[in-house]
Steps between C-alpha positions, in 0.01 A plus 500: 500500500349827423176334428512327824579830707257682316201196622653504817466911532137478419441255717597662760339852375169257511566387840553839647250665352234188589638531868486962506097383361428204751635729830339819406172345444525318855567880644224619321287210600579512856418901474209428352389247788633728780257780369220268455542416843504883606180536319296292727471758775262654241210249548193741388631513198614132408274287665172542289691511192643156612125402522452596178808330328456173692156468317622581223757241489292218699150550327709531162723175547270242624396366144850500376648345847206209537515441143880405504449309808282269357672438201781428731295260735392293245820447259639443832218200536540385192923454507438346821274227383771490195765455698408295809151322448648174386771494813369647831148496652265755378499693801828619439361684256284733731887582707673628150204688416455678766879547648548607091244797505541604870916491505617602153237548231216734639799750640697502204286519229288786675783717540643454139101602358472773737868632397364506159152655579568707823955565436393669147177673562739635844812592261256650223275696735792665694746529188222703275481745806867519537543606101221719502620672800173421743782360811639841439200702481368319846872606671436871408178470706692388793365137453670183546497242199596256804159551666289547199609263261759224546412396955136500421613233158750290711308450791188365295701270306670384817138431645318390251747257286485283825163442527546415109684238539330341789195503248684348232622215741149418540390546183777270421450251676135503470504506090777176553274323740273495210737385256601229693172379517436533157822343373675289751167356636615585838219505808416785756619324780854351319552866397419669799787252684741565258459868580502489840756202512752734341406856643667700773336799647845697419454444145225773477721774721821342246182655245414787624904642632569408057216700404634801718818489327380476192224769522786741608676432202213562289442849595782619664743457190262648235431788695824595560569428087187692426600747728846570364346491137704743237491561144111517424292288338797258395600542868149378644478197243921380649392556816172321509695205320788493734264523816332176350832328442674578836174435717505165350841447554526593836210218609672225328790593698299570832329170441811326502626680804213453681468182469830436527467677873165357588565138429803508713346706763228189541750222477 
C-alpha cells in the first residue's frame, strides 16, 4: 500500500509540475507574441533586416527543399505503379501523383527539413546571444531584440517557406512525371488526364493555408526557445535540440488539424 501511495504521490508531483511548465510557457509565449506584435510600429528598423533573413533562408533552402521533393515525387511514382498498375488504368497514376505531392507530401516534408535547417540555426543563433549576454547588451542601448532580431526572422520564414513549398510541389510533380514515364510506361496525354481528372483548384490554396501553418511553427517556436536559452553552452545545444523536436511536433499535429478542418470545410 505504501508502495502504491508513494507511485501515486509522484504521479501526481509529475502531473503538477508538467501542468505549472505547460501554462507558464503559454504566458510567456503569448508575451512574447504580444511584444512582437508591438514591435512592428518600428518598420525602419525591421523591414530590411527581414530582406536580409528571407534570403538567407530562401537562397539557402532551395537545394535541400527541391532535392527532397524529388525524391518524394518519384518514390511516390514508383509505389504507385507498385501498387495500382496491374488494377486501374494508367492514368490514375498521374491523379495520386500529383494530389500526393500537392496535398500532403511537398507541405510536410518541407516544413520538417526546414525545422531542422532553419528551427536550429533560429534556436542556436538567438540562444548563443542570450548566454553571452548580446540580447542584454542591445537592451542597455535602448534597443529592442523584438525589432532587431526575432520580427525581422519570423516574418522571412513566414514568407519565404511558402513560396518553398509551392516550388517543391512542382518540383514534385515534375521529377514524378518523369518517373512515371520511365517506369510505368505511362503517356503525356494519359498522365496529363489523370492530373487534371483528379485536381481541384482548392487543393493548391488547401497547399499554400498548410504551408502557413507550418512555416509559423518553424520559426516562431525556436525563437522563442532560443530566445529563453539559459545555462550556456549546454543551454544553447538543449535548446537548439528541443526547438527541432517541438517544431516538428507541432506540424504533425497542425497537419492533422488542418486537414482535419479543411477536408470538412470542402465537403
Amino acid at each position: 500500500m505504501e508502495t502504491a501511495g508513494g507511485t501515486g504521490l509522484d504521479l501526481r508531483r509529475v502531473a503538477g509540475r508538467w501542468s505549472l511548465r505547460t501554462a507558464g510557457h503559454a504566458g510567456r509565449f503569448a508575451y512574447f507574441l504580444l511584444d512582437m506584435v508591438r514591435s512592428l510600429a518600428e518598420w525602419r528598423i525591421w523591414v530590411p533586416r527581414t530582406f536580409e533573413q528571407a534570403i538567407l533562408v530562401g537562397y539557402g533552402s532551395i537545394f535541400i527543399v527541391l532535392l527532397i521533393a524529388g525524391f518524394a515525387g518519384a518514390v511516390t511514382s514508383l509505389q504507385t505503379g507498385y501498387q495500382f498498375s496491374n488494377q486501374f488504368p494508367k492514368y490514375i497514376a498521374g491523379g495520386i501523383i500529383t494530389e500526393s505531392v500537392i496535398l500532403e507530401l511537398g507541405p510536410v516534408l518541407t516544413g520538417l527539413i526546414l525545422a531542422g535547417r532553419i528551427g536550429a540555426r533560429y534556436a542556436a543563433e538567438l540562444g548563443t546571444m542570450r548566454v553571452t549576454e548580446q540580447i542584454d547588451a542591445l537592451e542597455s542601448l535602448g534597443r529592442s531584440p523584438m525589432s532587431h532580431l526575432l520580427l525581422p526572422r519570423c516574418l522571412a520564414g513566414m514568407l519565404v517557406i511558402p513560396a518553398l513549398v509551392m516550388f517543391a510541389n512542382a518540383t514534385g510533380f515534375g521529377v514524378g512525371w518523369f518517373a512515371a514515364k520511365s517506369s510505368l510506361g505511362i503517356t503525356n496525354a494519359d498522365f496529363i488526364y489523370g492530373a487534371r481528372f483528379f485536381f481541384r483548384s482548392f487543393d493548391l490554396w488547401y497547399s499554400v493555408i498548410k504551408s502557413f501553418f507550418f512555416a509559423s511553427a518553424v520559426v516562431l517556436i525556436p525563437c522563442y526557445i532560443g530566445y529563453n536559452t539559459q545555462q550556456g553552452a549546454e543551454g544553447v545545444g538543449r535548446a537548439t535540440t528541443d526547438a527541432v523536436v517541438s517544431a516538428s511536433i507541432a506540424i504533425l499535429l497542425l497537419d492533422v488539424v488542418l486537414t482535419q478542418i479543411l477536408l470538412t470545410g470542402t465537403q
